[in-house]
TORLUMZA-801141 format. One record per residue (C-alpha): x, y, z. Coordinates in steps of 0.25 Angstrom, whole numbers, plus 2048, in hexadecimal, padded with zeros to 3 digits. Each point is the difference from the previous one (the first is absolute). Layout:
% residues N
XYZ;...
END
This chain:
% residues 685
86DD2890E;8097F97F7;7FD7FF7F1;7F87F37FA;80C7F77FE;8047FD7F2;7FF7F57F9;80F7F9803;7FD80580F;7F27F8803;8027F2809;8007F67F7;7F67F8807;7F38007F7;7F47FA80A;7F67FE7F4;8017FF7F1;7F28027F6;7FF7FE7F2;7F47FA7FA;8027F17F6;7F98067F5;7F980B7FA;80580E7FB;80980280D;8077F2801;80D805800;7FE80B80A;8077FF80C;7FD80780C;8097FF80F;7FC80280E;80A80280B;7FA800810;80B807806;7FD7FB80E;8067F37FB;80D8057FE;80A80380D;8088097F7;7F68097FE;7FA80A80C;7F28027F8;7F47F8802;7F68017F6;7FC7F87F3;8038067F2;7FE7FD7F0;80D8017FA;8087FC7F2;7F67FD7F8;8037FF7EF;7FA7FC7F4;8037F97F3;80D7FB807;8037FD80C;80D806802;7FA80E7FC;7F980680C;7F680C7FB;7FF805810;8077FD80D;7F880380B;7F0803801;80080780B;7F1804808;80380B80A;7F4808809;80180D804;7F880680E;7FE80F7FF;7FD80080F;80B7F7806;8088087F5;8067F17FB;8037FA7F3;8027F0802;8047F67F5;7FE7F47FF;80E7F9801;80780A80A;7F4803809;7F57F4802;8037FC80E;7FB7F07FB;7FD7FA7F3;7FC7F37F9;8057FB7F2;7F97F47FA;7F97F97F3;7F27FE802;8027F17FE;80E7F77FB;7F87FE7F2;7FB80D800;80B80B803;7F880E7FF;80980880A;7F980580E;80780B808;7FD80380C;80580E806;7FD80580F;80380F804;80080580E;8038117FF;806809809;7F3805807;7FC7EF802;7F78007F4;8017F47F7;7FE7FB7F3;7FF7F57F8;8037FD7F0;7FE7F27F8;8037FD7F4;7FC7F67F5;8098007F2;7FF7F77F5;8048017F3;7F57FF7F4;7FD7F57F7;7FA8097F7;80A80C7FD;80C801803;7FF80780E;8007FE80E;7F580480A;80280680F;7F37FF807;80180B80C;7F87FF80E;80580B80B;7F980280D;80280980C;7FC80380D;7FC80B801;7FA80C7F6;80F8087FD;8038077F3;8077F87F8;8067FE7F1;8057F17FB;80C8027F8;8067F57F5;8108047FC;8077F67F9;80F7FF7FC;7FF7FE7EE;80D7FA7FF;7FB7FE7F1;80B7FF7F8;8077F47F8;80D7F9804;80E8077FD;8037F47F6;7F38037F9;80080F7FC;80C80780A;7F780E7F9;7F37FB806;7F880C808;7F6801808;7F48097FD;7F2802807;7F5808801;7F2803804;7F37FF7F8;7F38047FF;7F77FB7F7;7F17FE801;7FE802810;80C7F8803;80D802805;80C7F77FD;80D7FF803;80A7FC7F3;80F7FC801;8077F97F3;80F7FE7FE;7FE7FF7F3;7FA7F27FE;7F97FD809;7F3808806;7FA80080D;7F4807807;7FB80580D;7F1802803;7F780080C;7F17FD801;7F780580D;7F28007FB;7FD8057F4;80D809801;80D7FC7FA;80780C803;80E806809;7FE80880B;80E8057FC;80C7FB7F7;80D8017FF;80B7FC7F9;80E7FF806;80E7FB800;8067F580A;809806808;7FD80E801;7FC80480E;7FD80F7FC;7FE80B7F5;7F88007F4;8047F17FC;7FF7FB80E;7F97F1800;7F17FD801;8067F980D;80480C808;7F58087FA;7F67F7807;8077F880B;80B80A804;7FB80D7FF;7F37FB808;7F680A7FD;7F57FA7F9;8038077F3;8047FC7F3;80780B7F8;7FB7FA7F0;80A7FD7F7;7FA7FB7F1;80E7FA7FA;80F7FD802;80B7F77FB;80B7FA807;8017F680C;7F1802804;7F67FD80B;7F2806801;7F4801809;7F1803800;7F580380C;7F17FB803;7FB808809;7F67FB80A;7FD80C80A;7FB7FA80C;7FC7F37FC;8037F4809;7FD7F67F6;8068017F0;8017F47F6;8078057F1;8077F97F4;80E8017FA;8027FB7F3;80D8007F8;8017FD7F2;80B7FB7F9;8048017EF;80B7FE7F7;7F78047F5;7FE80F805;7FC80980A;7F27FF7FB;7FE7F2801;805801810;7F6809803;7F57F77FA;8067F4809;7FE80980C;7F38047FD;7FA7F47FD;8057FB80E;7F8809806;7F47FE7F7;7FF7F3802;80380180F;8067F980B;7F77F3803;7FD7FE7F1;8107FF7FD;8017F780B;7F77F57FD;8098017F1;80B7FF809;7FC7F5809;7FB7F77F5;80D8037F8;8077F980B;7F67F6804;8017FB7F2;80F800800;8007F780E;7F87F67F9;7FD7F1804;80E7FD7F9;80680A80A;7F97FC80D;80980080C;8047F0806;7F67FE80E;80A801809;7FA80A809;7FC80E802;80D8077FF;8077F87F7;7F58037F5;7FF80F804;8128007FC;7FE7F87F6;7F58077F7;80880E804;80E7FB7FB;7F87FC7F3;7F880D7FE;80D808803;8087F87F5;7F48047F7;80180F804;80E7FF7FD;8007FC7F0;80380C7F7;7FB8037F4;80B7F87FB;7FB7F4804;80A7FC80B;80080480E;809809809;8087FC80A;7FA80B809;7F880E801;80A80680C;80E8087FE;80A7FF80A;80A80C801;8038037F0;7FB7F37FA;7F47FC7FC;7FC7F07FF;7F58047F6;8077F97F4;7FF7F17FE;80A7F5803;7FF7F47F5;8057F780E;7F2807807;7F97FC7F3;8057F2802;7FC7FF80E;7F28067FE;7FE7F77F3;8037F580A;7F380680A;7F88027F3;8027F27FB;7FC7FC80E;7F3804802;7FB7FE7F2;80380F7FA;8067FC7F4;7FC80D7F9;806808808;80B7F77FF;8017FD7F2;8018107FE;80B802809;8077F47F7;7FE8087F5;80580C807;80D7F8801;8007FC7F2;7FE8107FB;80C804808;80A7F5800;80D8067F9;8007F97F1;80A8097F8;8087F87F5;809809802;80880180E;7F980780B;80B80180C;7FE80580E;80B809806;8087F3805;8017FF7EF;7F67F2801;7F87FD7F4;7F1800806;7F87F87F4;7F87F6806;7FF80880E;7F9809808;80480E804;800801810;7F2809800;7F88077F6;7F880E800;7F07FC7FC;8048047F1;8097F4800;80C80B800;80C7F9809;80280680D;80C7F9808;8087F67F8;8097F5807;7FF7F27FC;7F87F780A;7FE7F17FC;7F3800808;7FC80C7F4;8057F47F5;7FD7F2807;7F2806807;7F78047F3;8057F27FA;7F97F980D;7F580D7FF;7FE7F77F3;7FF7F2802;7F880380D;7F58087F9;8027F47F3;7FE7F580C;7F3808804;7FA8017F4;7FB7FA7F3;80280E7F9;80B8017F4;80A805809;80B7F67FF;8018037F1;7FC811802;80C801809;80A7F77FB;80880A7FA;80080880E;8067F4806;8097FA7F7;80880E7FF;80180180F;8047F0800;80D8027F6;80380D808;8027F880B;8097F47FA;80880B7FA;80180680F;8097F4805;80C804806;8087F57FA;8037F780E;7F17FB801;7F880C808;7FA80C7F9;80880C800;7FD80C809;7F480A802;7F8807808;7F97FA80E;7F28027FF;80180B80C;8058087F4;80F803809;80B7F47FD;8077FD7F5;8047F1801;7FC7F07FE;7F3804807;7F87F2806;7F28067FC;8038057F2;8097F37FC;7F37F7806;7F78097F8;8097FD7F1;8007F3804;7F17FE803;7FE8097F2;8097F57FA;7F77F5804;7F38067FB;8068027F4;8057F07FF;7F07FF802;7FB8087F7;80A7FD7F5;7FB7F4801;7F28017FE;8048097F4;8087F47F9;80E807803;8077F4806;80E8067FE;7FF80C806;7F87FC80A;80A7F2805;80A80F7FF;7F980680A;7FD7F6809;80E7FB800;80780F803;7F580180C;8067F3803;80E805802;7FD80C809;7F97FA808;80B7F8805;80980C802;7F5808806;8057FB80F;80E8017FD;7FE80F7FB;7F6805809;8017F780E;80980680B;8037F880E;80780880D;7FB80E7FA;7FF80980E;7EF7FC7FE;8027F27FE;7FF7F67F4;7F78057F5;7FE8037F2;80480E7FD;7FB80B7F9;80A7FF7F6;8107FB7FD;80A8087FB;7F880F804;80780B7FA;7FA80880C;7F880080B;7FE80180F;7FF7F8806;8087F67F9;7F57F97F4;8077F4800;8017FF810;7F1803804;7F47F77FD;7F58067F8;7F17FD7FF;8028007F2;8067F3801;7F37F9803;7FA8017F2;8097F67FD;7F77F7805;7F28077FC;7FF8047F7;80D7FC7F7;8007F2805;80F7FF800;8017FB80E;7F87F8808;7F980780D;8087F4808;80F8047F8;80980080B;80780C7FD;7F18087FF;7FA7FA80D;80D806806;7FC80D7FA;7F2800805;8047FD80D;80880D803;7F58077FC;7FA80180E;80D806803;7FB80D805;80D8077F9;7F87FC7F2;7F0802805;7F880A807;80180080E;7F0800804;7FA7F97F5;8057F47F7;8038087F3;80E7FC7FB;80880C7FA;8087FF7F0;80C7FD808;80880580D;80480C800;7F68077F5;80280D801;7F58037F4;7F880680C;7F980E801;80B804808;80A7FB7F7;8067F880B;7FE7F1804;7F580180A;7F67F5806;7F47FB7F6;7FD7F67F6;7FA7FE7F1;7F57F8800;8027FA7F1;80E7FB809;7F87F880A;7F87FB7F5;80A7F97F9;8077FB80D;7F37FB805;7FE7F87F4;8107FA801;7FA7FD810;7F17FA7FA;8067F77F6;80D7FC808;7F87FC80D;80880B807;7F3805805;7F37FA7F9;7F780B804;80A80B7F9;7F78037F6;7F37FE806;80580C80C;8038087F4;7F38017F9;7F67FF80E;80980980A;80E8067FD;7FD8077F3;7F3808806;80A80680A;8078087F3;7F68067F8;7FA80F7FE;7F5804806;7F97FD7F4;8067F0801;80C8017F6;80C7FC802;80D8067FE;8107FF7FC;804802810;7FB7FF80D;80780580C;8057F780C;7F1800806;7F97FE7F4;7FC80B7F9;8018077F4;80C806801;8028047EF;7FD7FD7F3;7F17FD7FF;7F87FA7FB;8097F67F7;7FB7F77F7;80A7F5800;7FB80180F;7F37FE7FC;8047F47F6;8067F9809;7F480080A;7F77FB7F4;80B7F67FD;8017FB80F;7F07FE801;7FF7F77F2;80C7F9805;7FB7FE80E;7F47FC7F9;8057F67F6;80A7F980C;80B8037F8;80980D7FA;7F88057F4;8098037F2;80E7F6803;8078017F4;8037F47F9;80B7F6808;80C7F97FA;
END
């Protein structure tokens, strides 16, 4: 049997998120993956995986893995390799406690069964597993838990940082501590009155054999039913524990894990206090916690039944997503060697655009602020590596400390917290205009200065984060941020600057077809992904893009009915630029950002979104919209009901997920279905 894979070599589809809205484990976040889902992988079964604490970005294990070992069929079966079926789901789209479901058939025809319930406490910062295995038939068995640490902080952060763990036993207990320094997590198990190990051992990823050989191949490999104790080790680390059950056919146990960055101590406490209180007691603290959150402010639009289960799970997973920080990540999955567990100022945007929406003007308002904290405001200059003075801007994305991550200039990261701020000032009575002034203004006069001297901003990145050029989305976005702040300006007595920022909107967006409209490209005539590219494939400034439709929503630079964007909406039933089986349009032709890394069939689902509004609003197709919400999206989503980045040509998840702009624009659809009109247009001319 192969190793548990390591943390950059796990599908990136994540089927279920859970965190808890408030309390002491608010900013835990835990991810489950049902691999049955996945066509790239051969394994079955349903399993906890990254799961971090205190920030997002930091995971404190990868993989909770539950494996059963037979002494008379002489098997050891886990959970993600071995269950021959398995279930993945939240107990309701308001409540999202995790349920697996794992069903094992042995080599002798004997079969087994394990659920799972986990949520993560309101009262300490932990999370719960609640346990329930059943057999067939009275064999000798042990159950086994191994998980893979991974507890260490990111390069950037401490490149010294190690990774230490050991086993304790205090007062009758037993628990399992790993720390890398600054951050402390604990391990214990409850059956009974017991909270012991029937075995332990430390051990190191990787190793297959020897003294150091992983808890992995000590338990699942080697297949004898033993454990051989180890109490410590540093290092890249895993580690295991056994219950054993003898010939039981019927066991229920708990897992706790506690999390601290104050010290080991203060883990263990979180842990035991899970399981002191006990399962049912922290899930009524969770299921109130939630219910309070999805209050009357929050209830899902009577559309029907499966539009109100999308609906409340894309607003719980946006809330399962904020970080400490206050602002929310773009995703909980890691494709190849990336993760998207940093935060996107233009996500931010787009979810402070849901947020305001439904009425959660918290939540919204914090992530504004979030904006504000980390907006680049050095007097002195603060250049990228294209030698760009940033003040006023936003760096592309940020680690949860507000630390930058990937830096290139995109003027829907400038223009887009500008409009953030007039929408949330339009939909509220609060102080916000005057709070976040500054914010805006700085990003308004980076933008005048960004003119390129012949009436159209400079060049920037495309918001897919790969072209360099005039992009359509980005220059729409400045233009759009321009208009809010005319607006606001305005209502702050700022005439000048505001007739300033209104005219220079003015000016680009008369150039904006010139510069970003191509007829008799090899797809047809369209709006491109952007003019003047200094690379790509194929060419940016001969494909249509999806992008291209926020000119309309929520930029308002365009009307639905322009001519040259109801060209563009038009090719995109072209199946050359949609998934062939389900009407999901792709970024653009040829996208080759694929798990394969070639262009292969499939769409994005926040693609067809914006086209379907462009087809809503233009009376292309009426019903574009409302097919969305009531049937095409269901067709993407998790087993849990989320959706994701991508979806293959038949529909299903094919990477990425869950992402929350996905789950924004879901939120936004509905309350624009709703309302009969596209919900947040910028200000027009």
């Amino acid at each position: 049997m192969d190793e548990p894979p390591t943390a950059f070599d796990v599908p990136s589809d994540k089927d279920a998120i859970v965190s808890t809205p408030s309390g002491q484990s608010q900013h835990i976040l835990v991810t489950a993956n049902r691999y049955a889902d996945n066509p790239r992988s051969d394994h079955q079964g349903a399993i906890v995986e990254e799961t971090s604490a205190f920030r997002s970005d930091v995971e404190l294990f990868y993989d909770l893995h539950t494996l059963v070992w037979d002494a008379e069929a002489g098997e050891t079966h886990d959970v993600r390799n071995d269950a021959v079926e398995s279930a993945l789901d939240w107990t309701t789209p308001a409540v999202p406690e995790l349920q697996l479901e794992n069903a094992f058939e042995f080599g002798d025809g004997t079969k087994g069964r394990l659920d799972q319930r986990l949520l993560a406490s309101s009262n300490q910062c932990s999370v719960l597993m609640q346990n329930r295995a059943t057999f067939d038939s009275p064999h000798e068995r042990t159950l086994y838990t191994v998980v893979n640490l991974g507890i260490k902080g990111h390069s950037h952060e401490d490149p010294n940082a190690v990774q230490a763990a050991h086993v304790v036993h205090d007062d009758g207990d037993d628990i399992l501590v790993a720390t890398d320094g600054t951050r402390h997590v604990a391990f214990m198990q409850a059956r009974g009155d017991s909270r012991r190990f029937d075995g332990h051992r430390i051990g190191h990823t990787g190793q297959a054999a020897g003294p150091d050989r992983s808890a992995w191949a000590d338990i699942y490999e080697e297949n004898d039913g033993q454990i051989s104790d180890t109490r410590t080790g540093t290092g890249d680390l895993d580690a295991g524990f056994g219950l054993y059950v003898g010939g039981e056919t019927s066991v229920e146990w708990l897992t706790a894990v506690g999390f601290a960055d104050e010290g080991e101590a203060k883990a263990i406490e979180h842990a035991r206090q899970a399981l002191t209180t006990g399962y049912e007691a922290e899930r009524e603290s969770f299921e109130r916690a939630w219910n309070e959150w999805h209050d009357d402010d929050r209830a899902a639009p009577a559309v029907d039944e499966g539009v109100n289960d999308l609906y409340e799970r894309s607003l719980t997973s946006l809330k399962c997503a904020e970080d400490r920080c206050r602002a929310m990540i773009a995703g909980a999955f890691k494709p190849t060697d990336m993760t998207y567990k940093f935060i996107w100022p233009r996500d931010q945007v787009i979810i402070i655009q849901a947020l305001a929406a439904v009425g959660s003007l918290v939540e919204a308002r914090q992530a504004l602020d979030w904006l504000e904290q980390v907006q680049i405001t050095d007097d002195s200059p603060v250049r990228d590596d294209r030698g760009i003075d940033r003040r006023g801007t936003w760096w592309q994305n940020y680690y949860t400390t507000g630390e930058s991550h990937w830096q290139a200039l995109q003027l829907d990261q400038v223009g887009g917290p500008i409009y953030a701020h007039w929408l949330v000032w339009q939909e509220s009575d609060d102080e916000s205009l005057e709070a976040r002034y500054e914010m805006s203004k700085r990003a308004a006069e980076f933008l005048l200065e960004w003119d390129n001297g012949h009436g159209f901003p400079r060049k920037h990145q495309d918001p897919w984060e790969e072209v360099w050029g005039y992009t359509t989305e980005g220059t729409a976005a400045a233009i759009a941020g321009l208009r809010c702040m005319g607006e606001l300006a305005s209502a702050a007595g700022d005439d000048s600057f505001a007739a300033r920022c209104r005219e220079r909107a003015g000016v680009w967006t008369e150039s904006l077809e010139t510069y970003c409209y191509r007829e008799d490209t090899p797809y047809g005539d369209h709006y491109v992904t952007a003019a003047e590219p200094e690379y790509g494939e194929p060419s940016p400034d001969e494909r249509p893009d999806a992008a291209a439709f926020m000119t309309f929503w929520p930029w308002n630079v365009l009307d639905a009915d322009d001519d040259g964007l109801r060209a563009t909406v038009e090719l995109a039933d072209d199946p050359v630029w949609r998934a062939t089986d389900t009407p999901c349009l792709g970024r653009y032709p040829g996208d080759d950002y694929t798990p394969t890394g070639t262009a292969t069939d499939g769409g994005w689902p926040l693609c067809e979104a914006y086209a379907d509004v462009v087809r809503w609003q233009s009376g292309v197709d009426s019903d574009a919209v409302a097919e969305y919400i009531t049937d095409h999206a269901h067709e993407w989503t998790t087993s849990a009901g989320l959706l994701p980045e991508r979806v293959a040509g038949d529909g299903t998840v094919a990477w990425n997920s869950n992402l929350q702009w996905s789950q924004a624009m879901y939120v936004l659809l509905v309350e624009s279905h709703r309302r009969g009109e596209p919900y947040g247009m910028a200000p027009g001319e």
